[in-house]
N, CA, C and O atoms as a Tinker XYZ file with bonds, in Angstrom:
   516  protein
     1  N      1.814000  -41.535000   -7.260000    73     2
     2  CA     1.479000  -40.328000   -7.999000    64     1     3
     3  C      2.205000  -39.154000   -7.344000    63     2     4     5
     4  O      2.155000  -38.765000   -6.177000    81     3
     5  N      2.868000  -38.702000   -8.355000    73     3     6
     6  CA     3.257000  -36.988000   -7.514000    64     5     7
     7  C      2.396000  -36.087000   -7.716000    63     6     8     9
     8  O      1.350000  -36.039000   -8.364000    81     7
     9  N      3.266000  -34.996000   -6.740000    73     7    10
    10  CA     2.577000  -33.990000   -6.921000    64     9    11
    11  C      3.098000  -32.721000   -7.863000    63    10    12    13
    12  O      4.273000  -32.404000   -7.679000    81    11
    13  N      2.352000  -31.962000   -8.850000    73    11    14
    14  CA     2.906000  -30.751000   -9.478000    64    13    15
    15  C      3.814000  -29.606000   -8.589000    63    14    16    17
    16  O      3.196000  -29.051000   -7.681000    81    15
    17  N      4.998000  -29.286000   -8.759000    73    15    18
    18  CA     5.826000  -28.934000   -7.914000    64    17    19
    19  C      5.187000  -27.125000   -7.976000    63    18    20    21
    20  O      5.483000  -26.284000   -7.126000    81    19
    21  N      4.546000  -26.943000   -8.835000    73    19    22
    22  CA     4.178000  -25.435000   -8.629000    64    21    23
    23  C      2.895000  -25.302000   -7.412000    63    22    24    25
    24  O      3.005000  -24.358000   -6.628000    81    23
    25  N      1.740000  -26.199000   -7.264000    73    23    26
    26  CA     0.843000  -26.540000   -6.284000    64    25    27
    27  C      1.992000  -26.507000   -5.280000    63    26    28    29
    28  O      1.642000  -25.477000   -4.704000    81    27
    29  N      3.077000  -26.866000   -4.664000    73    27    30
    30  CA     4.007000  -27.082000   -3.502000    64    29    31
    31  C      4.194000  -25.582000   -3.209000    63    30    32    33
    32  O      4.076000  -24.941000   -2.164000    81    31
    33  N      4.572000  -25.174000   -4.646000    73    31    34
    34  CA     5.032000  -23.894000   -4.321000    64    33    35
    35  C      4.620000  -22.688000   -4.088000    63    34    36    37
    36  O      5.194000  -21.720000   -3.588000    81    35
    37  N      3.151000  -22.892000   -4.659000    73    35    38
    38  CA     1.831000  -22.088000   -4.534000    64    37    39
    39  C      1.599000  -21.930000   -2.926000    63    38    40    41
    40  O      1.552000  -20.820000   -2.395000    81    39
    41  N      1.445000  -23.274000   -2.134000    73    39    42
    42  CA     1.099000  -23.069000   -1.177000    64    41    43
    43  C      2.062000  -22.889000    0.108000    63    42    44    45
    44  O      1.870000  -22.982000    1.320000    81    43
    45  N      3.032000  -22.631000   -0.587000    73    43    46
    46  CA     4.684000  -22.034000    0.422000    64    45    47
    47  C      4.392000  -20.804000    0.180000    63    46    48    49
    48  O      4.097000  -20.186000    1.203000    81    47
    49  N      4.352000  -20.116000   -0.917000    73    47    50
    50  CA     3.961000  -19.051000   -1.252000    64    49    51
    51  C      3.146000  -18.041000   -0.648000    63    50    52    53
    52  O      3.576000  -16.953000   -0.264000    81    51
    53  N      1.725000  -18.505000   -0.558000    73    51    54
    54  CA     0.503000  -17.787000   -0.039000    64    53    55
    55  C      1.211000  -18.225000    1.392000    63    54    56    57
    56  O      1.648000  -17.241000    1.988000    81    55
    57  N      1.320000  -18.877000    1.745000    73    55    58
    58  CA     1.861000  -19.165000    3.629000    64    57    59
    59  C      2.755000  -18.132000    3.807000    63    58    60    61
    60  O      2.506000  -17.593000    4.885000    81    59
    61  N      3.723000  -17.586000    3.217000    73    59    62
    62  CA     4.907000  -16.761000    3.436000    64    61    63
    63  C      3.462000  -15.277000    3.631000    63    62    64    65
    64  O      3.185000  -14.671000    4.665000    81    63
    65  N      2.904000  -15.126000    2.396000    73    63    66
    66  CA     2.859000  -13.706000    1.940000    64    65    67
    67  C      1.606000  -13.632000    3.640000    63    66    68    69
    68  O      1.749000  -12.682000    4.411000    81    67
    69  N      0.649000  -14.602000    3.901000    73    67    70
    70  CA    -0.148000  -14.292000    4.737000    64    69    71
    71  C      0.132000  -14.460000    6.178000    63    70    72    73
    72  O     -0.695000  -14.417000    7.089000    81    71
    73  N      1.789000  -14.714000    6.294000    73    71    74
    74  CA     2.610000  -14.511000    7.953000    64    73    75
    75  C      2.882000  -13.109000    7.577000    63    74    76    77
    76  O      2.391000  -12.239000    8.296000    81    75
    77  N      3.375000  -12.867000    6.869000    73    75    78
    78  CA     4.048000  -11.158000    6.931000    64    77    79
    79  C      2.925000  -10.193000    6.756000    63    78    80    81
    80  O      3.020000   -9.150000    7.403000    81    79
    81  N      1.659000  -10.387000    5.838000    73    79    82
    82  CA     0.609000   -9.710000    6.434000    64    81    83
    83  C      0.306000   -9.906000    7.878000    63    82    84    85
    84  O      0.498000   -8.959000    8.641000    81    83
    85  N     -0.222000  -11.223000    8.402000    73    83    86
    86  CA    -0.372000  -10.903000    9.751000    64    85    87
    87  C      0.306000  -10.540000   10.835000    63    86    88    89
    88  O     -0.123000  -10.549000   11.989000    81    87
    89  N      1.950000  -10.044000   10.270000    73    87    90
    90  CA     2.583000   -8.938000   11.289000    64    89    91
    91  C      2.093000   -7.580000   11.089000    63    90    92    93
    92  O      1.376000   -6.932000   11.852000    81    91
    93  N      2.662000   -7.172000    9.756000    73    91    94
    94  CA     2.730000   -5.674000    9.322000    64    93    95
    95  C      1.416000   -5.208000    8.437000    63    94    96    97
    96  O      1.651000   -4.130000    7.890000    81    95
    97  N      0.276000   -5.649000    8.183000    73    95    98
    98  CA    -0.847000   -5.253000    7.707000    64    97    99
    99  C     -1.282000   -4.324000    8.768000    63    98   100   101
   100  O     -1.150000   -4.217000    9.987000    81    99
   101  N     -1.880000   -3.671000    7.756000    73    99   102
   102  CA    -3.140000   -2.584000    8.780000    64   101   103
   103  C     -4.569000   -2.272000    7.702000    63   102   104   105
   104  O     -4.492000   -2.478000    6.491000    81   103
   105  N     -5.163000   -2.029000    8.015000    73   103   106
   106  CA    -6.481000   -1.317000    7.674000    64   105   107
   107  C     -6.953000   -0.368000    6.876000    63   106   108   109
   108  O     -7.088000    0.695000    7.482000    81   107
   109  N     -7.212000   -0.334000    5.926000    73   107   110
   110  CA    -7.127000    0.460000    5.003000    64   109   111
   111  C     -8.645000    0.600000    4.232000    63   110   112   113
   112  O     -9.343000   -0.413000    4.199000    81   111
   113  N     -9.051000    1.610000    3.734000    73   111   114
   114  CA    -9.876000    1.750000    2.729000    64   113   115
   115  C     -9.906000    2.491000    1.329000    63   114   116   117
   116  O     -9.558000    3.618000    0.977000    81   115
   117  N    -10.335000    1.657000    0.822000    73   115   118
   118  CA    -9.965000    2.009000   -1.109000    64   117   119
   119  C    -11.198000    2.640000   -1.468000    63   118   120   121
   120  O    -12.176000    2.118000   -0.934000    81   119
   121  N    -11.452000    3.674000   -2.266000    73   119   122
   122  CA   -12.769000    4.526000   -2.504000    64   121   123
   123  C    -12.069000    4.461000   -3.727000    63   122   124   125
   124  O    -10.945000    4.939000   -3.881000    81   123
   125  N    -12.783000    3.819000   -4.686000    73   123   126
   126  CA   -12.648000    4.212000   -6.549000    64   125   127
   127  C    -13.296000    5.175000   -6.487000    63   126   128   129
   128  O    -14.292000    5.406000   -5.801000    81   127
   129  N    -12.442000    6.162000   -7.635000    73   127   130
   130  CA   -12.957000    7.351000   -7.675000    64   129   131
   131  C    -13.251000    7.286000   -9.569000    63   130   132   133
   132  O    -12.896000    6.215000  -10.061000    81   131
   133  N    -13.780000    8.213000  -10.466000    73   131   134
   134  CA   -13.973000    8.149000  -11.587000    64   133   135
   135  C    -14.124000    9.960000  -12.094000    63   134   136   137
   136  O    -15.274000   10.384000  -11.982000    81   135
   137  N    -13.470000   10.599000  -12.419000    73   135   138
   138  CA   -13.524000   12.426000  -12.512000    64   137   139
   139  C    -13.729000   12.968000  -11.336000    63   138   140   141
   140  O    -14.550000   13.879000  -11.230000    81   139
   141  N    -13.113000   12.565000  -10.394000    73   139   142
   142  CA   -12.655000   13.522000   -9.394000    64   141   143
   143  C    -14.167000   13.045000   -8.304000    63   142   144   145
   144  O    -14.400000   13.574000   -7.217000    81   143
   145  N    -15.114000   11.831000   -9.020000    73   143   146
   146  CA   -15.762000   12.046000   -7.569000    64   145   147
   147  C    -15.980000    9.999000   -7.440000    63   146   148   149
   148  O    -15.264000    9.081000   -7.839000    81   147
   149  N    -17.396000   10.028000   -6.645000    73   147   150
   150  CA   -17.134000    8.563000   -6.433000    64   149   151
   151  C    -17.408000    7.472000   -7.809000    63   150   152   153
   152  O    -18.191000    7.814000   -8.696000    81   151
   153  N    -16.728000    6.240000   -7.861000    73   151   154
   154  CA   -16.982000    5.839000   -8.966000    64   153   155
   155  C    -18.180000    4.580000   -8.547000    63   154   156   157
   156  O    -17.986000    3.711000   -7.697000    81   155
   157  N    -19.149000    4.705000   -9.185000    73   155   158
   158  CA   -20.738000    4.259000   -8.480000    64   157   159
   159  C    -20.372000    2.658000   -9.252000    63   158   160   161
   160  O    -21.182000    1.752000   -9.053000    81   159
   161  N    -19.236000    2.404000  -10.047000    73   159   162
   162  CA   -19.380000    0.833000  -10.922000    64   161   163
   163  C    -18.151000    0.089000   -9.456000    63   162   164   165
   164  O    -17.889000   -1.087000   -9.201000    81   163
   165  N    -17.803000    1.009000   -8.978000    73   163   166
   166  CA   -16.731000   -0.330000   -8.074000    64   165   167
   167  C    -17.132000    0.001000   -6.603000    63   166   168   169
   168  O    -17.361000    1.209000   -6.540000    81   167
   169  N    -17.272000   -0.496000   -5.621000    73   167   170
   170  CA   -17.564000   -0.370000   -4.446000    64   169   171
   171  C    -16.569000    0.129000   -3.930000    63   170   172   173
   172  O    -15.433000   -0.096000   -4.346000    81   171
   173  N    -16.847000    0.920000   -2.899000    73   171   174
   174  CA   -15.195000    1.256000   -1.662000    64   173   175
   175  C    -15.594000    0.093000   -0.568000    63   174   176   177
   176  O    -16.659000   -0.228000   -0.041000    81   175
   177  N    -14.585000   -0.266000   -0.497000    73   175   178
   178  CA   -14.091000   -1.423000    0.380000    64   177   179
   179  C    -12.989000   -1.123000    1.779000    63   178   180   181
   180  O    -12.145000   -0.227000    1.787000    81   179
   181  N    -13.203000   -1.965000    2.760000    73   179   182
   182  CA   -12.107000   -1.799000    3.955000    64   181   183
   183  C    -11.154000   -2.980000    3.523000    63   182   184   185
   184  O    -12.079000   -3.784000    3.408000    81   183
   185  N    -10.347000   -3.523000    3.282000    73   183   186
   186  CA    -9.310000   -4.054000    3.554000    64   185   187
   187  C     -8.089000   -4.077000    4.309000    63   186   188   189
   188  O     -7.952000   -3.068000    5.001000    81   187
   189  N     -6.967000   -5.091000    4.407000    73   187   190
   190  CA    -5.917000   -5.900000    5.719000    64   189   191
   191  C     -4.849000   -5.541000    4.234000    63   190   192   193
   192  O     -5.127000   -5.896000    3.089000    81   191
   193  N     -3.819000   -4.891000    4.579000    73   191   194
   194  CA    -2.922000   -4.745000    3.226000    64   193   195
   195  C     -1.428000   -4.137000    3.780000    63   194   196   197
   196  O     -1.434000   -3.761000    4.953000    81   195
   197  N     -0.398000   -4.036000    3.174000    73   195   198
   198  CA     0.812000   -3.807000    4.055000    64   197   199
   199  C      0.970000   -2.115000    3.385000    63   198   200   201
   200  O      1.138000   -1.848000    2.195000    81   199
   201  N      0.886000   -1.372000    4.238000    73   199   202
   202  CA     1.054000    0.052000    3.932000    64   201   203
   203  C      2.245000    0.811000    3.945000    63   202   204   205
   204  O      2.433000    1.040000    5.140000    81   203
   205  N      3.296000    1.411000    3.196000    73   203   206
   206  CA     4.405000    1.811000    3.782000    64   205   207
   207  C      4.782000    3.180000    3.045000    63   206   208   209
   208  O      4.913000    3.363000    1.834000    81   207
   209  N      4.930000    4.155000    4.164000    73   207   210
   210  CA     5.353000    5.390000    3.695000    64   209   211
   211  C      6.559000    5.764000    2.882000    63   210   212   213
   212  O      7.229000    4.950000    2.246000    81   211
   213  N      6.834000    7.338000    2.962000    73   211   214
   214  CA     7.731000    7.653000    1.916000    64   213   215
   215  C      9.468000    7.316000    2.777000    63   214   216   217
   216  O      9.370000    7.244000    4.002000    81   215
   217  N     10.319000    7.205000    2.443000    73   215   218
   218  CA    11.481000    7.277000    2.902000    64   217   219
   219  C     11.802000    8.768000    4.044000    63   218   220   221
   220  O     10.818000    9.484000    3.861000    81   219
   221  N     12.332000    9.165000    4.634000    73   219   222
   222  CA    11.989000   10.105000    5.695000    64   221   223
   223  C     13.584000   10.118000    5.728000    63   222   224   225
   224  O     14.427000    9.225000    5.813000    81   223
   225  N     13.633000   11.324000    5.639000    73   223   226
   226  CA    15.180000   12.200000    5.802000    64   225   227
   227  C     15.411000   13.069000    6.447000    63   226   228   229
   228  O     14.579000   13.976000    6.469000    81   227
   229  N     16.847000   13.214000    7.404000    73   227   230
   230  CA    16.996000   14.261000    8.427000    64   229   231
   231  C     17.449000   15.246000    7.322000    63   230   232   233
   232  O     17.988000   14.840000    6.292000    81   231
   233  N     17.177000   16.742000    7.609000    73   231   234
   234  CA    17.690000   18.201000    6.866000    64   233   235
   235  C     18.163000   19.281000    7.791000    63   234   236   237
   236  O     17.451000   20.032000    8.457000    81   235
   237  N     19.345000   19.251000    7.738000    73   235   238
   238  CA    19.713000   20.232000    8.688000    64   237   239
   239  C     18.887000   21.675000    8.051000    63   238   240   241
   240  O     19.032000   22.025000    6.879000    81   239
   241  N     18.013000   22.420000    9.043000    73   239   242
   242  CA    17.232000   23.369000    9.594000    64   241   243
   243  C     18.361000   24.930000    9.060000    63   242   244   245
   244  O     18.338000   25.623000    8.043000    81   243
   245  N     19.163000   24.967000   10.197000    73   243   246
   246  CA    20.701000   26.080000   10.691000    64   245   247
   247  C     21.674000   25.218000    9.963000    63   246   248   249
   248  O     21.932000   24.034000   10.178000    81   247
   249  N     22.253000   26.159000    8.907000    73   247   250
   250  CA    23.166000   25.525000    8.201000    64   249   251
   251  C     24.307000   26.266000    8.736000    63   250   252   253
   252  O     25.318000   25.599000    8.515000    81   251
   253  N     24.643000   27.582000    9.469000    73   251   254
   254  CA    25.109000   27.854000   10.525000    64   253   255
   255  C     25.858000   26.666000   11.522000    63   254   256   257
   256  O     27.003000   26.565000   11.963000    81   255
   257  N     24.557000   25.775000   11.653000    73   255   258
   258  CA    25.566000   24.627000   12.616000    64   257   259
   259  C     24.613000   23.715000   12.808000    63   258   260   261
   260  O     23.821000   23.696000   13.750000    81   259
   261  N     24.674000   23.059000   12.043000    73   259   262
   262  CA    23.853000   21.732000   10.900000    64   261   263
   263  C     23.801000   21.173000   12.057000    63   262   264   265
   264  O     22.746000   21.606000   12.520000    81   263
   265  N     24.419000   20.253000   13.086000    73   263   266
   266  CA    23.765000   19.747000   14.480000    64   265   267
   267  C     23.234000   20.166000   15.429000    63   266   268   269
   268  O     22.984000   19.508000   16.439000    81   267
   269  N     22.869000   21.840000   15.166000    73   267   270
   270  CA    21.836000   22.037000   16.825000    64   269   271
   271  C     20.444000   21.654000   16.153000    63   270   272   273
   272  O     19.728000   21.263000   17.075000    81   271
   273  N     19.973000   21.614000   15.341000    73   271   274
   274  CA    18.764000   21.212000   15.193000    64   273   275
   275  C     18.441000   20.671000   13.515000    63   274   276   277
   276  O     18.764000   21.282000   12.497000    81   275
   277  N     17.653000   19.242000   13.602000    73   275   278
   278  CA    17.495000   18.844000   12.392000    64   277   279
   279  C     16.017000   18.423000   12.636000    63   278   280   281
   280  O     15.473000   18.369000   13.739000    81   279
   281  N     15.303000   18.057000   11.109000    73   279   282
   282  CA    13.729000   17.828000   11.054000    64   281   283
   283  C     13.570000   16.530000   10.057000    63   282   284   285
   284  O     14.522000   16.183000    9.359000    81   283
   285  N     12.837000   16.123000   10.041000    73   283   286
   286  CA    12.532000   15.029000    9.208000    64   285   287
   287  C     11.605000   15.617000    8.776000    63   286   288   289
   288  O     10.697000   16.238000    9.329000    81   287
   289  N     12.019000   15.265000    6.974000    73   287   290
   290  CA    10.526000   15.786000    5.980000    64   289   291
   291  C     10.390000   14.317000    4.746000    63   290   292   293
   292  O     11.035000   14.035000    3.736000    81   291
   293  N      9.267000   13.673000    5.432000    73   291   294
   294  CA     8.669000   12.744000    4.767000    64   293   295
   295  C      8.680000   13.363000    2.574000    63   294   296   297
   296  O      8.621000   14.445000    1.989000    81   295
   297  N      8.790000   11.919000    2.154000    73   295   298
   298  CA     9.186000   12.059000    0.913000    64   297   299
   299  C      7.331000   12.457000    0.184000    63   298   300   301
   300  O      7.097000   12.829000   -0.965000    81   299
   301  N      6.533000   12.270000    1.044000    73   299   302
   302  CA     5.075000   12.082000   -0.044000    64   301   303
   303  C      4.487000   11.422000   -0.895000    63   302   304   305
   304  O      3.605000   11.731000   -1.696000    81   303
   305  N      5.371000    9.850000   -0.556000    73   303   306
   306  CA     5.153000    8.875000   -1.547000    64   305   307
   307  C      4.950000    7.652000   -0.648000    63   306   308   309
   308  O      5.236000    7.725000    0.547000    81   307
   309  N      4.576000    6.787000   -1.067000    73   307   310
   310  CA     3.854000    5.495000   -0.222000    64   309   311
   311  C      3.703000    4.161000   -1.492000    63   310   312   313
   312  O      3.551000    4.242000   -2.711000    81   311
   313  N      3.819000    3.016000   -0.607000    73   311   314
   314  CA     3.479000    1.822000   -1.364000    64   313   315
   315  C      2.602000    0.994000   -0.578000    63   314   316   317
   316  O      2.588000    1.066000    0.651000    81   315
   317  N      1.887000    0.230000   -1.217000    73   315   318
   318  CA     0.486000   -0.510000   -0.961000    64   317   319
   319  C      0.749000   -1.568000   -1.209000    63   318   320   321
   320  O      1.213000   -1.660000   -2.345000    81   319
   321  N      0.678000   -2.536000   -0.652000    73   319   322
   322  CA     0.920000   -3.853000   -1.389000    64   321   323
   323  C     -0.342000   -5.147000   -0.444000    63   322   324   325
   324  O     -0.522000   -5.630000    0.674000    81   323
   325  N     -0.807000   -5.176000   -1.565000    73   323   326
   326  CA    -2.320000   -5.910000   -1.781000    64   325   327
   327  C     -1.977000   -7.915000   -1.815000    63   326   328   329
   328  O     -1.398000   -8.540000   -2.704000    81   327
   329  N     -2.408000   -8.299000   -0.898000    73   327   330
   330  CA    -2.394000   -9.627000   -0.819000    64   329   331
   331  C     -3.679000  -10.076000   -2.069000    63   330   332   333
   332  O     -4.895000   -9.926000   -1.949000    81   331
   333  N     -2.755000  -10.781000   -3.498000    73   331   334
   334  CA    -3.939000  -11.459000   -4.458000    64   333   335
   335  C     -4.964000  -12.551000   -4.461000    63   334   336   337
   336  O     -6.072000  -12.617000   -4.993000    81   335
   337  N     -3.965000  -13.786000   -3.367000    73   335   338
   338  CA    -5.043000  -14.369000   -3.077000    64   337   339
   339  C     -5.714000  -14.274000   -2.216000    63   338   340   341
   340  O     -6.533000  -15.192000   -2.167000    81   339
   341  N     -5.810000  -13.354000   -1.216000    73   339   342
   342  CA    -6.774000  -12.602000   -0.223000    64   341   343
   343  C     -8.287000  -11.949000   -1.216000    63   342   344   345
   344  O     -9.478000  -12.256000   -1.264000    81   343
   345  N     -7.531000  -11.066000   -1.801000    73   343   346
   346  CA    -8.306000  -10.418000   -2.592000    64   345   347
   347  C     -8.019000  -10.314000   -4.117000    63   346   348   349
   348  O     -7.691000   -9.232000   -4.603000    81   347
   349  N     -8.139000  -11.402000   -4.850000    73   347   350
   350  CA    -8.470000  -11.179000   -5.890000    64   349   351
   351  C     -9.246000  -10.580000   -7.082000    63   350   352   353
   352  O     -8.929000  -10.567000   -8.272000    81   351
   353  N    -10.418000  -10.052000   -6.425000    73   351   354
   354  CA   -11.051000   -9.020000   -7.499000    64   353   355
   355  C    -10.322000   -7.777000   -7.283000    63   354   356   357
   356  O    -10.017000   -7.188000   -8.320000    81   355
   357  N     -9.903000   -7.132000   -5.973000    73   355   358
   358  CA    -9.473000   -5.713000   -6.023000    64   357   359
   359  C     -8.879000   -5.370000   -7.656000    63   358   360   361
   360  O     -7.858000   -5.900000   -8.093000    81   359
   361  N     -9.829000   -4.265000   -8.542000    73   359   362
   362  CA    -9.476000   -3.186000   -9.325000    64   361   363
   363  C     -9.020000   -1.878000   -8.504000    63   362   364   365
   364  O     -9.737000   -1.330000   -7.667000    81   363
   365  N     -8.087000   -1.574000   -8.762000    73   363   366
   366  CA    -6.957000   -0.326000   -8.408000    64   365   367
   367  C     -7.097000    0.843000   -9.580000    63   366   368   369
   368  O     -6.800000    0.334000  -10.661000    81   367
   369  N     -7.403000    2.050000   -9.700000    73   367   370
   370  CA    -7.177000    2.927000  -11.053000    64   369   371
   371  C     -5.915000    4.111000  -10.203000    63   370   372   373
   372  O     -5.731000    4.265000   -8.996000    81   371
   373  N     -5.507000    4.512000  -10.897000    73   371   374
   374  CA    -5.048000    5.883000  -10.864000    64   373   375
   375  C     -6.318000    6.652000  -10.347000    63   374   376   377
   376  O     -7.505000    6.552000  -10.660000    81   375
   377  N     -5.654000    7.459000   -9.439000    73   375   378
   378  CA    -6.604000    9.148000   -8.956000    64   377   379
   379  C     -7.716000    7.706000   -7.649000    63   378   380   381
   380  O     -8.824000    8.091000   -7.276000    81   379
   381  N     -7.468000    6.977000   -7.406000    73   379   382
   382  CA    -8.736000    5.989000   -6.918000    64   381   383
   383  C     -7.766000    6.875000   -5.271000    63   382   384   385
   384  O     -6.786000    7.574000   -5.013000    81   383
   385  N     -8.621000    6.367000   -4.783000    73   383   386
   386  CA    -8.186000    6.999000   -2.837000    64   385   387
   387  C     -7.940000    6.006000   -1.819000    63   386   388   389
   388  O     -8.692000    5.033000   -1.870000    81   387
   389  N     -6.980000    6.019000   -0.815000    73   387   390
   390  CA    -6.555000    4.960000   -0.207000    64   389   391
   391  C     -6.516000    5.827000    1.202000    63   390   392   393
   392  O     -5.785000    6.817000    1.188000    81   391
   393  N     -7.361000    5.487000    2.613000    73   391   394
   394  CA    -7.186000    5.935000    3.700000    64   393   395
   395  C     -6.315000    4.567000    4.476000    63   394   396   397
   396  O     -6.270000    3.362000    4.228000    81   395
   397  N     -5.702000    5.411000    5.478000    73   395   398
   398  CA    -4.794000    4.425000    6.531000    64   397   399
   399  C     -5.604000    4.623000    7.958000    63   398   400   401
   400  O     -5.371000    5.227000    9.005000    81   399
   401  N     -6.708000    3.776000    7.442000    73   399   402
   402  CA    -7.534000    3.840000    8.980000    64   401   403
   403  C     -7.376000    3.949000   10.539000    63   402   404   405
   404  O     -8.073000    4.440000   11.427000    81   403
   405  N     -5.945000    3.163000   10.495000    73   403   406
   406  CA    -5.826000    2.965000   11.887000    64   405   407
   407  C     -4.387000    3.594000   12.048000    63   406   408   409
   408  O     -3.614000    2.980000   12.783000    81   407
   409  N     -3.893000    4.882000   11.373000    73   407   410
   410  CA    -2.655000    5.420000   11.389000    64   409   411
   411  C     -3.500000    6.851000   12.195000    63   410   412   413
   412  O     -4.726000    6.952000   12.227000    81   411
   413  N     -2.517000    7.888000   12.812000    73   411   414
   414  CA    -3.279000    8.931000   13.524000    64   413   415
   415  C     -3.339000    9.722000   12.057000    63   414   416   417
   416  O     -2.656000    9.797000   11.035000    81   415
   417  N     -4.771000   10.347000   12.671000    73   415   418
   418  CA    -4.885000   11.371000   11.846000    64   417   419
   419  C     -5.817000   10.644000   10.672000    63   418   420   421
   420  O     -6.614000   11.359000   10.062000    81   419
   421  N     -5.703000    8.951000   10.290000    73   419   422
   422  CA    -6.167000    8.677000    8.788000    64   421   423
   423  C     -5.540000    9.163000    7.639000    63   422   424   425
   424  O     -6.417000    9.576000    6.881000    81   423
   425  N     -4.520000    9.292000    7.202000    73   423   426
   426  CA    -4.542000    9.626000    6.152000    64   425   427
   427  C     -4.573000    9.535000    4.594000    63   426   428   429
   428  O     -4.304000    8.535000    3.929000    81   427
   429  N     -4.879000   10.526000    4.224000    73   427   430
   430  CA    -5.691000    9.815000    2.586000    64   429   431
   431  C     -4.495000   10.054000    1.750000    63   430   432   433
   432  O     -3.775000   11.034000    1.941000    81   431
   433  N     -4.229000    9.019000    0.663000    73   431   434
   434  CA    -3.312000    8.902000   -0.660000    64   433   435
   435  C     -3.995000    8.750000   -1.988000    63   434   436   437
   436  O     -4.910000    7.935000   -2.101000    81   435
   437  N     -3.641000    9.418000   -2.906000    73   435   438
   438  CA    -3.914000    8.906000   -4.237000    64   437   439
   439  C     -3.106000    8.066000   -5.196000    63   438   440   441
   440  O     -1.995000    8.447000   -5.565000    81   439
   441  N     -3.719000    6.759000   -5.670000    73   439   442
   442  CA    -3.028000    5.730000   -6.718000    64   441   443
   443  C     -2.175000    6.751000   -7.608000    63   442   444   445
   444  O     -2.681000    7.612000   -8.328000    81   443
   445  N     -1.145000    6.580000   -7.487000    73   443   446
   446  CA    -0.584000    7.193000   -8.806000    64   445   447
   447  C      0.074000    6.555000   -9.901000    63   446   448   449
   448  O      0.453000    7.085000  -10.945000    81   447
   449  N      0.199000    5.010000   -9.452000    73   447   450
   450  CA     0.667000    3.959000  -10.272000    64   449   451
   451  C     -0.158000    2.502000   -9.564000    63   450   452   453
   452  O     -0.459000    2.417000   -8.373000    81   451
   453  N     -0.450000    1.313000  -10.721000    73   451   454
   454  CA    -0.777000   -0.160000  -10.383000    64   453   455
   455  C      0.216000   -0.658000  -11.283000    63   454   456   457
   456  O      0.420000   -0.347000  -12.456000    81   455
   457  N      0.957000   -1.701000  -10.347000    73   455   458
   458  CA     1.735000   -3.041000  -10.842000    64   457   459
   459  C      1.003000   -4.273000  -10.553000    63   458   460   461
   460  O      1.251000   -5.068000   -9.647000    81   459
   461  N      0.015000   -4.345000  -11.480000    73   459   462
   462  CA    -0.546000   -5.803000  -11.426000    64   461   463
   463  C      0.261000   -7.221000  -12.164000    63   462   464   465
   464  O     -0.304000   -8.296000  -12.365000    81   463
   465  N      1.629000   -6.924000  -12.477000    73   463   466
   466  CA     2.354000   -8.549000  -12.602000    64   465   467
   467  C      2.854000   -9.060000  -11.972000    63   466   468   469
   468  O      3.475000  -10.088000  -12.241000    81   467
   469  N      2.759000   -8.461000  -10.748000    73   467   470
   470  CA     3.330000   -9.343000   -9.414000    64   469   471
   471  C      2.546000  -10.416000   -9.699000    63   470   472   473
   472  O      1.593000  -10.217000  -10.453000    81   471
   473  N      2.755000  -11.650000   -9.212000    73   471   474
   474  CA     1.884000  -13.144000   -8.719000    64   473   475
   475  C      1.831000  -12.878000   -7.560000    63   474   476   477
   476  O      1.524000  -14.065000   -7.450000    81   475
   477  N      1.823000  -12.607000   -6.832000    73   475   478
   478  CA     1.968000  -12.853000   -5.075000    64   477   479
   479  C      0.603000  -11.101000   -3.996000    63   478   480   481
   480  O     -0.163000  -11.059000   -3.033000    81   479
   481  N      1.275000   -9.840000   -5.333000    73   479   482
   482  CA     0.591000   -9.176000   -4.562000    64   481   483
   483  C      0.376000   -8.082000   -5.922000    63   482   484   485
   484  O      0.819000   -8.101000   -7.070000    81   483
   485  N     -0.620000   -7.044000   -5.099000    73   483   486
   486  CA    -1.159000   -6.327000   -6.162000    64   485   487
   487  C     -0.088000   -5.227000   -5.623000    63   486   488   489
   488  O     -0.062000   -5.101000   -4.399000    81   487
   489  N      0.583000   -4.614000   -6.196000    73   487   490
   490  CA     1.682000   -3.504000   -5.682000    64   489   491
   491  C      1.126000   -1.998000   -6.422000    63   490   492   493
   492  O      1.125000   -1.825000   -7.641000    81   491
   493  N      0.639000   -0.918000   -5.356000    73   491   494
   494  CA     0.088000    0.077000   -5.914000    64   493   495
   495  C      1.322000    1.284000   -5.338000    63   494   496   497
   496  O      1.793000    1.099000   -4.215000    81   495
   497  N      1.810000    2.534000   -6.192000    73   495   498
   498  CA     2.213000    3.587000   -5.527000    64   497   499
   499  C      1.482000    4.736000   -5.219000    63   498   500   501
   500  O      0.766000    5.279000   -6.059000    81   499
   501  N      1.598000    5.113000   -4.168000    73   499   502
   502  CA     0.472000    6.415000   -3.700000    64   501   503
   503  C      1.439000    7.647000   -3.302000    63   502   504   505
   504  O      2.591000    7.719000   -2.875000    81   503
   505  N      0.468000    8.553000   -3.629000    73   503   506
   506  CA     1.058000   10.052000   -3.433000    64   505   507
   507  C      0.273000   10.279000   -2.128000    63   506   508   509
   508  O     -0.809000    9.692000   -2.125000    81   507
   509  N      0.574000   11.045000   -0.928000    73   507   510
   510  CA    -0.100000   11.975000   -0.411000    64   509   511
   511  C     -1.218000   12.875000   -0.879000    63   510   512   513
   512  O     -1.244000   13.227000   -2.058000    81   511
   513  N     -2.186000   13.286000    0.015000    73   511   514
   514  CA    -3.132000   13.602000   -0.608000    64   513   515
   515  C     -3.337000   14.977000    0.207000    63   514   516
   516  O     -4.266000   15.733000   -0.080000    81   515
């Protein structure tokens, strides 16, 4: 008897996605929100999820003389990317709130987009908050 080659591939699959979480995951908490306050039908939850900020660019400061001093100004945008078979119920909305628990400071993002046709992960974009 064989085996269905997608079961093979299923479980190459989830093996890949849950080594690279257990490098680059961190800690996070999701607060559904519903008109701007808490949404009492979905729970806020802590979750293990791969968090990644906006792209970060040097700007020369003195355009006078663009190499004595430059700054990095973060873009204000972020991606989330949600392990499915970890967590399969996670609902994601727009305006919902995402803290980075174990980043300094915590800081909070708002959903501003869900890509739920990934197979592999729930892929959310977040704004700064």
């Amino acid at each position: 008897m064989s085996m269905p080659v997608g079961a093979t591939f299923h479980s190459v699959r989830d093996s890949v996605v849950s080594a690279v979480d257990a490098k680059f995951a961190e800690t996070v908490r999701l607060s559904p929100m519903s008109g701007g306050a808490k949404d009492q039908q979905r729970p806020q939850r802590e979750i293990s999820a791969i968090l990644r900020t906006g792209a970060e660019k040097s700007n020369a400061v003195d355009t006078a003389n663009p190499a004595a001093w430059q700054i990095k100004i973060a873009a204000g945008k972020a991606m989330l990317y949600i392990d499915r078979t970890r967590y399969p119920d996670i609902v994601l909305k727009k305006q919902d709130a995402v803290r980075a628990l174990t980043r300094h400071g915590q800081p909070v993002f708002e959903v501003s987009l869900v890509d739920d046709r990934n197979h592999t992960r729930l892929i959310v974009e977040l704004v700064h908050k």
